[in-house]
HTML snippet that shows the backbone in 3Dmol.js (N, CA, C, O; Angstrom):
<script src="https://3Dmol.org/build/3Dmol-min.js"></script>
<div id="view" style="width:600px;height:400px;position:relative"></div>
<script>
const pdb = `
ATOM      1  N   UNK A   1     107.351  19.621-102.974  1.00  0.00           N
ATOM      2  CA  UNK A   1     108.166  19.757-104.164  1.00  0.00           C
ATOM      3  C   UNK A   1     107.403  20.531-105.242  1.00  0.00           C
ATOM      4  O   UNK A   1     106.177  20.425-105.283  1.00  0.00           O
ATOM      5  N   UNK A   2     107.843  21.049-105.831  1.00  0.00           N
ATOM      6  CA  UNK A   2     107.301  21.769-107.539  1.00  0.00           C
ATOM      7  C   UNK A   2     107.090  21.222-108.403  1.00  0.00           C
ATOM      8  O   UNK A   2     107.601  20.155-108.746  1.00  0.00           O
ATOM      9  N   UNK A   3     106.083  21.996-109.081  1.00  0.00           N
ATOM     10  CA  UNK A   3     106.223  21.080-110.314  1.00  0.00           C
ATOM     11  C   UNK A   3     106.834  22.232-111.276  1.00  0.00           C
ATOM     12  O   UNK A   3     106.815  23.432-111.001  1.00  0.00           O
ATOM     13  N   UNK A   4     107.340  21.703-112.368  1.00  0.00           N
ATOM     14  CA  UNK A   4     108.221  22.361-113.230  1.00  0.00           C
ATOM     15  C   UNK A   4     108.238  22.079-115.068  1.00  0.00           C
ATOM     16  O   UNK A   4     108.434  21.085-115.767  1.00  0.00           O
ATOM     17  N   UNK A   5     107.947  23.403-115.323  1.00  0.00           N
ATOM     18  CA  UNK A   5     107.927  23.669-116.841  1.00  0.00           C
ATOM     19  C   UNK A   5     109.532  24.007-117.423  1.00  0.00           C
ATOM     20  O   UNK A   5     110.020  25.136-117.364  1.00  0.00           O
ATOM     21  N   UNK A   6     110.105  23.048-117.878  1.00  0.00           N
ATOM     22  CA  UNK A   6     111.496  23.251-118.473  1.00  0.00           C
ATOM     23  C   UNK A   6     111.517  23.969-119.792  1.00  0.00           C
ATOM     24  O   UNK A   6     111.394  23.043-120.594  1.00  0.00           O
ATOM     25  N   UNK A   7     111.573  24.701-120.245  1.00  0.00           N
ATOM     26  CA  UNK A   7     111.552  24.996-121.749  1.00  0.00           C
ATOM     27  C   UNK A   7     113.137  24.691-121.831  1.00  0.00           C
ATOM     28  O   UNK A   7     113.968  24.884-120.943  1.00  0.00           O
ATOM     29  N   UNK A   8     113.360  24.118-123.241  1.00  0.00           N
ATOM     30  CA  UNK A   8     114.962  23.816-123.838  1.00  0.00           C
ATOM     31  C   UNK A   8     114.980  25.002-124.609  1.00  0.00           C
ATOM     32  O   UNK A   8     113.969  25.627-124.928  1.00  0.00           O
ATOM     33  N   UNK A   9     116.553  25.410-125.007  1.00  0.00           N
ATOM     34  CA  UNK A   9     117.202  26.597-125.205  1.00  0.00           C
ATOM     35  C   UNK A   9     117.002  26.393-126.559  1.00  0.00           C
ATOM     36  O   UNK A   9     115.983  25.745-126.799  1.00  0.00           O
ATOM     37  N   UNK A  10     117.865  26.854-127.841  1.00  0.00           N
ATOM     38  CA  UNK A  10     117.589  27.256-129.471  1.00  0.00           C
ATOM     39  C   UNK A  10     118.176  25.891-129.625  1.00  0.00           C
ATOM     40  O   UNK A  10     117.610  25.255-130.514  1.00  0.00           O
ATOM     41  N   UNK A  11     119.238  25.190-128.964  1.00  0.00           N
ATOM     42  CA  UNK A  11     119.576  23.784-130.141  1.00  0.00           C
ATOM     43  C   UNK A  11     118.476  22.893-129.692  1.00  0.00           C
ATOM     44  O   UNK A  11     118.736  21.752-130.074  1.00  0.00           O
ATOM     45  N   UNK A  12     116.850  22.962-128.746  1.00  0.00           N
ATOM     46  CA  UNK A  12     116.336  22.011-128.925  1.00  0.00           C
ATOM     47  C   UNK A  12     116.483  21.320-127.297  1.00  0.00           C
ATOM     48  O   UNK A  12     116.962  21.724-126.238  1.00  0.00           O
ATOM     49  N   UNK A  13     115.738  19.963-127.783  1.00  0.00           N
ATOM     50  CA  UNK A  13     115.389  19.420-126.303  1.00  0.00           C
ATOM     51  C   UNK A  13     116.968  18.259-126.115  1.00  0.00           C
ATOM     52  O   UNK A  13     117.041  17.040-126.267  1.00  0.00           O
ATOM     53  N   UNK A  14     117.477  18.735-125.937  1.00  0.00           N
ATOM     54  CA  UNK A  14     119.677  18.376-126.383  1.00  0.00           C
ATOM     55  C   UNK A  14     119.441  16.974-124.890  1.00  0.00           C
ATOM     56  O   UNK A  14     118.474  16.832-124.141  1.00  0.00           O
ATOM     57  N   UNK A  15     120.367  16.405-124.933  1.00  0.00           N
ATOM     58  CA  UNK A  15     120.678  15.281-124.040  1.00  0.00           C
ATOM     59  C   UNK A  15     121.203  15.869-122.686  1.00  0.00           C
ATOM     60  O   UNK A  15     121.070  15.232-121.641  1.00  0.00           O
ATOM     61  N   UNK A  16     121.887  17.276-122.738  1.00  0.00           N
ATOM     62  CA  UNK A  16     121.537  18.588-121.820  1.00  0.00           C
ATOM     63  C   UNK A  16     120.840  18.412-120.812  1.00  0.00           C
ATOM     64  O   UNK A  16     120.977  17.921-119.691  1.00  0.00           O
ATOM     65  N   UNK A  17     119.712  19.118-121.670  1.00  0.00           N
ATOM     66  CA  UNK A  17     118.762  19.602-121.287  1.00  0.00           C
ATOM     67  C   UNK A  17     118.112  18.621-120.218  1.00  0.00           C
ATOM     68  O   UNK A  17     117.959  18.807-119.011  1.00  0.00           O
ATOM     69  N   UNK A  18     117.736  17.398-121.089  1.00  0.00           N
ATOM     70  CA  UNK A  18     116.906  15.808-120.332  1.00  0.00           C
ATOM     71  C   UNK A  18     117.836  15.527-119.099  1.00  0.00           C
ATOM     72  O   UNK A  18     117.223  15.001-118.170  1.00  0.00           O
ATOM     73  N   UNK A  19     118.785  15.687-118.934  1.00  0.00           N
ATOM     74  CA  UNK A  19     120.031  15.455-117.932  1.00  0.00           C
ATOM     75  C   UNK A  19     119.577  16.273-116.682  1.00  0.00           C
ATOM     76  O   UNK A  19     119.453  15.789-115.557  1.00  0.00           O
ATOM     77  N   UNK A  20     119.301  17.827-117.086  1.00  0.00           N
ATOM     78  CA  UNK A  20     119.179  18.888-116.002  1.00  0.00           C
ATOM     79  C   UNK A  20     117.888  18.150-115.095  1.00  0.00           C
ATOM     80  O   UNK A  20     117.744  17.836-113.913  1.00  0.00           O
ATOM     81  N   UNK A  21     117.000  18.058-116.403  1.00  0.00           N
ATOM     82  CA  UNK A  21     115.296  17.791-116.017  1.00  0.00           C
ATOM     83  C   UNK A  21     115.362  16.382-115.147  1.00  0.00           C
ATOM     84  O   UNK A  21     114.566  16.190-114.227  1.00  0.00           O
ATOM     85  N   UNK A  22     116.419  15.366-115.528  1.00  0.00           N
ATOM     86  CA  UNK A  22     116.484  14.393-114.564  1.00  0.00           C
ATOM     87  C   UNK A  22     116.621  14.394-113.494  1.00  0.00           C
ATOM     88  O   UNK A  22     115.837  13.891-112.690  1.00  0.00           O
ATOM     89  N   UNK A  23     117.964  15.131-113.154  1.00  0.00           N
ATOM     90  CA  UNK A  23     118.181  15.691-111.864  1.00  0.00           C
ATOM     91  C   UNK A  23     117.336  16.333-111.054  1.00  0.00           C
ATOM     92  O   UNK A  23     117.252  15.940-109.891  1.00  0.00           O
ATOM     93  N   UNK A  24     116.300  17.786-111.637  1.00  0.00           N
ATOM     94  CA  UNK A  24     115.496  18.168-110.552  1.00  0.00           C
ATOM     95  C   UNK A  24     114.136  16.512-110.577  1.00  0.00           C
ATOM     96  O   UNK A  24     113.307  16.348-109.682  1.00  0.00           O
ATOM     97  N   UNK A  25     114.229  15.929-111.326  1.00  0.00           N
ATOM     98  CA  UNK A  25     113.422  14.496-110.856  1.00  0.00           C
ATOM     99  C   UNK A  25     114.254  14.001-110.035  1.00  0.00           C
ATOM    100  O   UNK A  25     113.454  14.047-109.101  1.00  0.00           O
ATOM    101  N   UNK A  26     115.179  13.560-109.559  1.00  0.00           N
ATOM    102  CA  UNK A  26     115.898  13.127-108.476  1.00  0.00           C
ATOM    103  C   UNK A  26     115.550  13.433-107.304  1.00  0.00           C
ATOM    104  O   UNK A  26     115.160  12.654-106.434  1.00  0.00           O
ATOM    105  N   UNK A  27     115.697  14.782-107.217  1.00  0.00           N
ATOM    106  CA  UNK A  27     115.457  15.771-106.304  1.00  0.00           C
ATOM    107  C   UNK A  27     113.901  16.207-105.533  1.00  0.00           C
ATOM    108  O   UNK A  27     113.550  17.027-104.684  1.00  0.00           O
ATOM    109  N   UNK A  28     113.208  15.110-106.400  1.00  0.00           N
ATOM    110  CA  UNK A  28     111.647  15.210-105.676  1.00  0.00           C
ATOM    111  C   UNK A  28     110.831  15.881-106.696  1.00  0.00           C
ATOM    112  O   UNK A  28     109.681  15.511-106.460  1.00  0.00           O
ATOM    113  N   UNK A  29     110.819  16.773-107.834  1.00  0.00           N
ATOM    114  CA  UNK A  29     110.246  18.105-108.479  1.00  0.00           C
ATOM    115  C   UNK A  29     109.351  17.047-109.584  1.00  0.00           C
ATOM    116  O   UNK A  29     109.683  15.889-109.839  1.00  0.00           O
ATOM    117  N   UNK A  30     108.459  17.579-110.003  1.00  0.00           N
ATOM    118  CA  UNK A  30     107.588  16.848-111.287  1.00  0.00           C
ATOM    119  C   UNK A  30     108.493  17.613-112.694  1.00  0.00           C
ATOM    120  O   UNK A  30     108.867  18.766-112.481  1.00  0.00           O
ATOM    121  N   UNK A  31     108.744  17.169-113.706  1.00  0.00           N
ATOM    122  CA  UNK A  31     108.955  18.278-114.577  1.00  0.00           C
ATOM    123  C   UNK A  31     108.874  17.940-115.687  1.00  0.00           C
ATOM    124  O   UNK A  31     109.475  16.920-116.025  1.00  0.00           O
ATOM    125  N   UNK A  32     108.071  18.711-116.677  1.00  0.00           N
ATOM    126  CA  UNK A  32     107.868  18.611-117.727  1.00  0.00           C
ATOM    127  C   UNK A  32     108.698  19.221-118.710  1.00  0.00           C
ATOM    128  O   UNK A  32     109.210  20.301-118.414  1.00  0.00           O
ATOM    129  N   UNK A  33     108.917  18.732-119.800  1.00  0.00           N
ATOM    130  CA  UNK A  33     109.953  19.324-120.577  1.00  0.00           C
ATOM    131  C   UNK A  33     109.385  18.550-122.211  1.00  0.00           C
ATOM    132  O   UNK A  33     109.555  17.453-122.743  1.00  0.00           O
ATOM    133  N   UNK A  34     108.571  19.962-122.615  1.00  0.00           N
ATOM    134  CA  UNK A  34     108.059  19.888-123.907  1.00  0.00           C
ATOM    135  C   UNK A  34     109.039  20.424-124.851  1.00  0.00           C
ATOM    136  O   UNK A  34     109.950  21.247-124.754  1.00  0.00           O
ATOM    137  N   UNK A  35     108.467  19.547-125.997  1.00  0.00           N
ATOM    138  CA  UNK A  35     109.654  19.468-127.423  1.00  0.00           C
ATOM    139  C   UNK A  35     109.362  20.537-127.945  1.00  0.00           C
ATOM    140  O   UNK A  35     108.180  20.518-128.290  1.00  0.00           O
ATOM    141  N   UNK A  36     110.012  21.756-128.247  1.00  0.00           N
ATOM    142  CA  UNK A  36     109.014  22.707-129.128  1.00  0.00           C
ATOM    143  C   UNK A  36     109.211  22.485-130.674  1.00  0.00           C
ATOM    144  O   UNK A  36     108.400  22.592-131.594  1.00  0.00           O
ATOM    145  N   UNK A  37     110.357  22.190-130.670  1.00  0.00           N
ATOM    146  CA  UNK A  37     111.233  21.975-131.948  1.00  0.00           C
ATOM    147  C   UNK A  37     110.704  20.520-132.624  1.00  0.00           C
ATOM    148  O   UNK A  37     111.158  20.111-133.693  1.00  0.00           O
ATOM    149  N   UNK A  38     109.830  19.905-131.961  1.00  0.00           N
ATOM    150  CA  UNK A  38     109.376  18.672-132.683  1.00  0.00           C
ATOM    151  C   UNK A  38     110.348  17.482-132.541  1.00  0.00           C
ATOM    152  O   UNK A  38     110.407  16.650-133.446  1.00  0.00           O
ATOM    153  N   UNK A  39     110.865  17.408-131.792  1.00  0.00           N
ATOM    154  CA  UNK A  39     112.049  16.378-132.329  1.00  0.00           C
ATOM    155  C   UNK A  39     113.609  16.547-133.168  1.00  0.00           C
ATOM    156  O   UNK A  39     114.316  15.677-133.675  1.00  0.00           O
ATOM    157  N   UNK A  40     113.780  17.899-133.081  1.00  0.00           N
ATOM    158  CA  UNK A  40     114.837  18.441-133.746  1.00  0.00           C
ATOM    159  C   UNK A  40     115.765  18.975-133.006  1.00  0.00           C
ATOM    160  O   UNK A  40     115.329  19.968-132.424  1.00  0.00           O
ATOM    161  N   UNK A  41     116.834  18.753-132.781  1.00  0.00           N
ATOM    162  CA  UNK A  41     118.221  19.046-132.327  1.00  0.00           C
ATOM    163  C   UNK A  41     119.090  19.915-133.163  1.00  0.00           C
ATOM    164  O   UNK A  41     119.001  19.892-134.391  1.00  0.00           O
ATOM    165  N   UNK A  42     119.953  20.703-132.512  1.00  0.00           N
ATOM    166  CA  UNK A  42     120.968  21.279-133.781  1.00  0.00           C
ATOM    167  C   UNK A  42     122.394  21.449-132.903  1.00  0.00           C
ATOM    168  O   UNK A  42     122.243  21.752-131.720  1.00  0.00           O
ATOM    169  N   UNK A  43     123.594  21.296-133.338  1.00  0.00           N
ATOM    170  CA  UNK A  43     124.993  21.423-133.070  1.00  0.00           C
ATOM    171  C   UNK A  43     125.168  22.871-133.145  1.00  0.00           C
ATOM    172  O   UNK A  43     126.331  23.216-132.935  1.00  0.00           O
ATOM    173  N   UNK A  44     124.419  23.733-133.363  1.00  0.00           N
ATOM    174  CA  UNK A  44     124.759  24.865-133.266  1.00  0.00           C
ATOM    175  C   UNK A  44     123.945  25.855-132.629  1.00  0.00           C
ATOM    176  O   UNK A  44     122.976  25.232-132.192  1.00  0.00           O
ATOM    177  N   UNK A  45     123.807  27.247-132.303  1.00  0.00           N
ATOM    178  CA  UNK A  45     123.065  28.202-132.292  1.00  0.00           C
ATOM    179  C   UNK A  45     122.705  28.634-133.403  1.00  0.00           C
ATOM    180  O   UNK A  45     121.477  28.704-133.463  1.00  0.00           O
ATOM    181  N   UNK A  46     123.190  28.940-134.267  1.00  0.00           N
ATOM    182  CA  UNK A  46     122.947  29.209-135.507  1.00  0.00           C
ATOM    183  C   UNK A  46     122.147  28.464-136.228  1.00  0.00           C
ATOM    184  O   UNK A  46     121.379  29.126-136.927  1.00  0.00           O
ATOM    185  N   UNK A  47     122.004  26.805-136.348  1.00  0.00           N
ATOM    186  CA  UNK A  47     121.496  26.266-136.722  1.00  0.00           C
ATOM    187  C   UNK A  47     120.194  26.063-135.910  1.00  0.00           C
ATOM    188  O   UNK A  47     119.166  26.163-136.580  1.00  0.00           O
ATOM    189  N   UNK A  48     120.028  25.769-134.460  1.00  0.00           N
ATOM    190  CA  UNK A  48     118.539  26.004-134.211  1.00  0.00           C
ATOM    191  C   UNK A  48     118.158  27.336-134.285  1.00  0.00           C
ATOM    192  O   UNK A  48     116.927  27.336-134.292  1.00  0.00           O
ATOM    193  N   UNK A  49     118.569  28.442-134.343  1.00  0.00           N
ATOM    194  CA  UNK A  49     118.234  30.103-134.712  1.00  0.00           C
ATOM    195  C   UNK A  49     117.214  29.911-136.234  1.00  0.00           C
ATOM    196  O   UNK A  49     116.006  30.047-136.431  1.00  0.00           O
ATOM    197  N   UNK A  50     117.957  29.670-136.806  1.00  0.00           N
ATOM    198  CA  UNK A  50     117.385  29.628-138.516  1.00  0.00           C
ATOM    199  C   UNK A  50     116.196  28.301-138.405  1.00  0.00           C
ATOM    200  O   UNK A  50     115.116  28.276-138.996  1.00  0.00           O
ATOM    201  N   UNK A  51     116.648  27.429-137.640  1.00  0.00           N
ATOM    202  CA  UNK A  51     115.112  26.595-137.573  1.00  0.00           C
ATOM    203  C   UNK A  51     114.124  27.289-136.737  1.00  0.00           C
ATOM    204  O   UNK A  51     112.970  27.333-137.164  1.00  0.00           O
ATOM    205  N   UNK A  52     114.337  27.708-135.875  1.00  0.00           N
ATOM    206  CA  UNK A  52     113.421  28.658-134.936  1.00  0.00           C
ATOM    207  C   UNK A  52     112.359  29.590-135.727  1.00  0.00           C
ATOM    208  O   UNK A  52     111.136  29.706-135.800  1.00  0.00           O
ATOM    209  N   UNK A  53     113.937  30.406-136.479  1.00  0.00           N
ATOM    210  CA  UNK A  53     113.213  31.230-137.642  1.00  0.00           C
ATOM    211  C   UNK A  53     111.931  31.001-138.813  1.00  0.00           C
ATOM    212  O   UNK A  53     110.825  31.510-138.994  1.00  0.00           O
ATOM    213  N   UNK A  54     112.853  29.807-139.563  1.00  0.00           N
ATOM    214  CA  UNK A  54     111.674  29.136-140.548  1.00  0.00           C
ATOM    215  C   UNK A  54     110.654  28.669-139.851  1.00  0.00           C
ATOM    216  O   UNK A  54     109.733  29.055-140.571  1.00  0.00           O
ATOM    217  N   UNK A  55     110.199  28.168-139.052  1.00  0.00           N
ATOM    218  CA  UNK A  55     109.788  27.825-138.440  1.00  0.00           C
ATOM    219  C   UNK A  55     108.236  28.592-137.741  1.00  0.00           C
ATOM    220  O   UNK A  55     107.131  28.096-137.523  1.00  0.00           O
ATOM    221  N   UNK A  56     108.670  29.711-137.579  1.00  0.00           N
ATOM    222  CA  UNK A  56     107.908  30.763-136.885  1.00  0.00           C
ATOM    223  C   UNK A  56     108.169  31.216-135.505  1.00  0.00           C
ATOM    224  O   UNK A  56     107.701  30.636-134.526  1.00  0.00           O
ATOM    225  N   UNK A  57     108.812  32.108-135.449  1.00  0.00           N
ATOM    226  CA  UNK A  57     108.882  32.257-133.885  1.00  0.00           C
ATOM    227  C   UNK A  57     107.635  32.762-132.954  1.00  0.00           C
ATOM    228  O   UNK A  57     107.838  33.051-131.774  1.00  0.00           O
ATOM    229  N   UNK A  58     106.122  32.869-133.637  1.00  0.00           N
ATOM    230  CA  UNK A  58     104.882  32.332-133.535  1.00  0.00           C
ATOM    231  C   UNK A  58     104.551  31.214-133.330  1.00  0.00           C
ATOM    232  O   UNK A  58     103.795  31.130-132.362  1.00  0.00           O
ATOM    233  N   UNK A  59     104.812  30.144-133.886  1.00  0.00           N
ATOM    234  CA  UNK A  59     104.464  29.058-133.636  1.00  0.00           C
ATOM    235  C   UNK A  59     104.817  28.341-132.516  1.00  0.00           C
ATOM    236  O   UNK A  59     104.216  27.671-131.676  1.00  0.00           O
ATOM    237  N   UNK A  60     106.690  28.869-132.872  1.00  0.00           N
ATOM    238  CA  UNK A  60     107.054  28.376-131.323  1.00  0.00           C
ATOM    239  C   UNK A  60     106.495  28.493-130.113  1.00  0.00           C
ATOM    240  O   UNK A  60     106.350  27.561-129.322  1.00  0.00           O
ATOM    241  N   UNK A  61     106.042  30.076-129.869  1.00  0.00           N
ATOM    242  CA  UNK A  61     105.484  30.581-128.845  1.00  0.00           C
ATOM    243  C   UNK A  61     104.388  29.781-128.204  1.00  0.00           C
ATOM    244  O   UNK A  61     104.242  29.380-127.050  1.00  0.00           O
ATOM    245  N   UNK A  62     103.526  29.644-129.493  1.00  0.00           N
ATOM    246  CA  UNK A  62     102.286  28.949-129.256  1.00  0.00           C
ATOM    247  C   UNK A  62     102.377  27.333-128.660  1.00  0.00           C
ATOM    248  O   UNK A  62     101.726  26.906-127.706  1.00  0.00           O
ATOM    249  N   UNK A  63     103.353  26.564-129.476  1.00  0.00           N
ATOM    250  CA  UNK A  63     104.111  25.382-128.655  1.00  0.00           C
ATOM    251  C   UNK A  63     103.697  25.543-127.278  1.00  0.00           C
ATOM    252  O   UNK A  63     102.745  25.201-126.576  1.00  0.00           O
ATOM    253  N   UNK A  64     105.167  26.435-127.118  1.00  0.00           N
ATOM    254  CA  UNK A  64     105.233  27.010-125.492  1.00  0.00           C
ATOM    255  C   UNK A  64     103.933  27.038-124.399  1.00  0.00           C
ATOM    256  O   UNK A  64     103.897  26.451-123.317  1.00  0.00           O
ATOM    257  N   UNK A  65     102.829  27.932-125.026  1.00  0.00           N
ATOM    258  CA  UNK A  65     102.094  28.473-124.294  1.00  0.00           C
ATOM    259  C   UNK A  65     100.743  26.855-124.280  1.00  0.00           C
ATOM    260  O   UNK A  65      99.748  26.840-123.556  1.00  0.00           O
ATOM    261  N   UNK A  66     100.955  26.233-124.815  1.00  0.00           N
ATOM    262  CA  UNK A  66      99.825  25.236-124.728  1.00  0.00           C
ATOM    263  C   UNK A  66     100.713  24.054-123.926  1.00  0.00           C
ATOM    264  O   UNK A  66     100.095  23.138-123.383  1.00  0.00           O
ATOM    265  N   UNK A  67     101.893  24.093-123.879  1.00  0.00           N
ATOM    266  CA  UNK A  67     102.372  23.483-122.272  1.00  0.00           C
ATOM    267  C   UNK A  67     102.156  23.914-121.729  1.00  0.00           C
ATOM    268  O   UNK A  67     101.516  23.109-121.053  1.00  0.00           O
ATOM    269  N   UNK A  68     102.088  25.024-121.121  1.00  0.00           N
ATOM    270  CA  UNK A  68     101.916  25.950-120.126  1.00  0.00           C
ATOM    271  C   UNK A  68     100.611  25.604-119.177  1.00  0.00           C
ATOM    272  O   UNK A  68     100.399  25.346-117.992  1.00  0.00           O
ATOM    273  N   UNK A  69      99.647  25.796-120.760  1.00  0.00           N
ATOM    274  CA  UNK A  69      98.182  25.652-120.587  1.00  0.00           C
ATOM    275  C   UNK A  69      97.989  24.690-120.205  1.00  0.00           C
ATOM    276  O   UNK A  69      96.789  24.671-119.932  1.00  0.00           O
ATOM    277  N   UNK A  70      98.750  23.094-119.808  1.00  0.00           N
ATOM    278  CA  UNK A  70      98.121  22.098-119.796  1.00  0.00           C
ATOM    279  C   UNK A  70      98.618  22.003-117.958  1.00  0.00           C
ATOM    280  O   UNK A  70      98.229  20.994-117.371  1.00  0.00           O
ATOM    281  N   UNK A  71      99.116  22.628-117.466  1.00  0.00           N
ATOM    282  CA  UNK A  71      99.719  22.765-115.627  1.00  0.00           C
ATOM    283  C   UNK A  71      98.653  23.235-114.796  1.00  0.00           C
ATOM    284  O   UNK A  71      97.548  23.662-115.132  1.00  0.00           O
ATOM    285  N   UNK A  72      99.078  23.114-113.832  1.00  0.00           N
ATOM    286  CA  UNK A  72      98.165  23.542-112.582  1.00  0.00           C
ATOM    287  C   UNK A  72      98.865  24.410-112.307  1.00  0.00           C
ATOM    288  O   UNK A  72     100.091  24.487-112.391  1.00  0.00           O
ATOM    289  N   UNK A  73      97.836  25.399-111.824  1.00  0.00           N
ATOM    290  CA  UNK A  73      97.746  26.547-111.661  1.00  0.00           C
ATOM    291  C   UNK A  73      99.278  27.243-110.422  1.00  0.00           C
ATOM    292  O   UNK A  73      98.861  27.320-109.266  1.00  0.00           O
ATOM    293  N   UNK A  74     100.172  27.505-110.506  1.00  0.00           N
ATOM    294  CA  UNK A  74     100.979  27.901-109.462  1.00  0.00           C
ATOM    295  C   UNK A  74     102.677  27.322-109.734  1.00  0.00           C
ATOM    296  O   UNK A  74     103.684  27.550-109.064  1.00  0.00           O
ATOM    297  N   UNK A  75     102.488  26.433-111.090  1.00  0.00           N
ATOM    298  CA  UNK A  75     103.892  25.819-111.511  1.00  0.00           C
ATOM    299  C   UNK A  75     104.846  26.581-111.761  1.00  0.00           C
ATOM    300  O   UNK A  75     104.568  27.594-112.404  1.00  0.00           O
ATOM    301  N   UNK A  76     106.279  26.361-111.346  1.00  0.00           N
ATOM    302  CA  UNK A  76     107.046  26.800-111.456  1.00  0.00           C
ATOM    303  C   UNK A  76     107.516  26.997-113.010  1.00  0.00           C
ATOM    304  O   UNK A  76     107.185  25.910-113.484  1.00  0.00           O
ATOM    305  N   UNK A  77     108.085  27.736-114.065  1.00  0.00           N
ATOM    306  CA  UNK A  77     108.054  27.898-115.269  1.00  0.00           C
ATOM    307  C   UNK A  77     109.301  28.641-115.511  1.00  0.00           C
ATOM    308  O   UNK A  77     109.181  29.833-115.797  1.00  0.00           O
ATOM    309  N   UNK A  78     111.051  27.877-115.409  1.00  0.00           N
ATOM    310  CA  UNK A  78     112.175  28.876-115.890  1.00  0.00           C
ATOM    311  C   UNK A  78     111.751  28.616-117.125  1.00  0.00           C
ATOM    312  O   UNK A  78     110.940  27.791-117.549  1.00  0.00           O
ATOM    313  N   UNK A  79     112.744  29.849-117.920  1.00  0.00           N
ATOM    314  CA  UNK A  79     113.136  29.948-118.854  1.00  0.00           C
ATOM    315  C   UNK A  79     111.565  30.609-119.590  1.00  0.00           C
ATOM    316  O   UNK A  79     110.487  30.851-119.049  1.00  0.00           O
ATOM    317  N   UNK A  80     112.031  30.756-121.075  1.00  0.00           N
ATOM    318  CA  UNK A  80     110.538  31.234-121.305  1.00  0.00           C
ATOM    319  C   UNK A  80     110.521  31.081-122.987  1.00  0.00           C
ATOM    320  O   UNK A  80     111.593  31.363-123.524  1.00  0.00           O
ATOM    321  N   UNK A  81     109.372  30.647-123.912  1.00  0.00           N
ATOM    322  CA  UNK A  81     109.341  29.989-125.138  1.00  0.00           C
ATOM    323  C   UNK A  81     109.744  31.516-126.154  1.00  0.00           C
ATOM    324  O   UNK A  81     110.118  31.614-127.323  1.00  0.00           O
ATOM    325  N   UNK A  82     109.427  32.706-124.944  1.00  0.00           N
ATOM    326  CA  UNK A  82     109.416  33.983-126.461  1.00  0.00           C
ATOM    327  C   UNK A  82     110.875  34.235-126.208  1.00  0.00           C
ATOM    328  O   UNK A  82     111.294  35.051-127.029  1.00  0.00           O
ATOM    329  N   UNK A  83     111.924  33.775-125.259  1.00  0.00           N
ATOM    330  CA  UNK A  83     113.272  34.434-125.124  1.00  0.00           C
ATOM    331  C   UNK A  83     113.954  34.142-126.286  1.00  0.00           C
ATOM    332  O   UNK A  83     115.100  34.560-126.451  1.00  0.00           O
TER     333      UNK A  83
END
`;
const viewer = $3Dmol.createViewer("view");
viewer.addModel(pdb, "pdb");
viewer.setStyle({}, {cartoon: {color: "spectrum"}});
viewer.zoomTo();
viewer.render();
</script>
């Protein structure tokens, strides 16, 4: 089985998202699914866009990339923190 880096989309780590990541846990897969957003959700695109924004879309990145950093070497990784 894989192991797996989930990144969540602009509204955040959504009840979605934890749903998908459950399932490939069902399915045998390890998967991690880091908060980038801190704990913040949004009902909109627009609204996680402009938090993204204030935010830094630097910082985010950096979020991103220090999950990344914390895997073994060969993990599977959809999606991606600079999209």
């Amino acid at each position: 089985m894989a192991e797996v880096l989930l990144y969540h989309h602009i509204q955040g780590l959504t009840d979605g998202v934890k749903a998908f990541a459950d399932g490939l846990r069902r399915d045998g897969h390890t998967v991690h699914t880091p908060d980038l957003f801190e704990g913040r959700t949004f009902g909109s695109i627009e609204e996680g866009f402009g938090f993204a924004r204030d935010t830094g879309f630097d910082v985010i990145r950096e979020r991103g990339g220090a999950a990344a950093d914390e895997l073994a070497p060969g993990s599977s990784t959809p999606g991606s923190p600079s999209a």
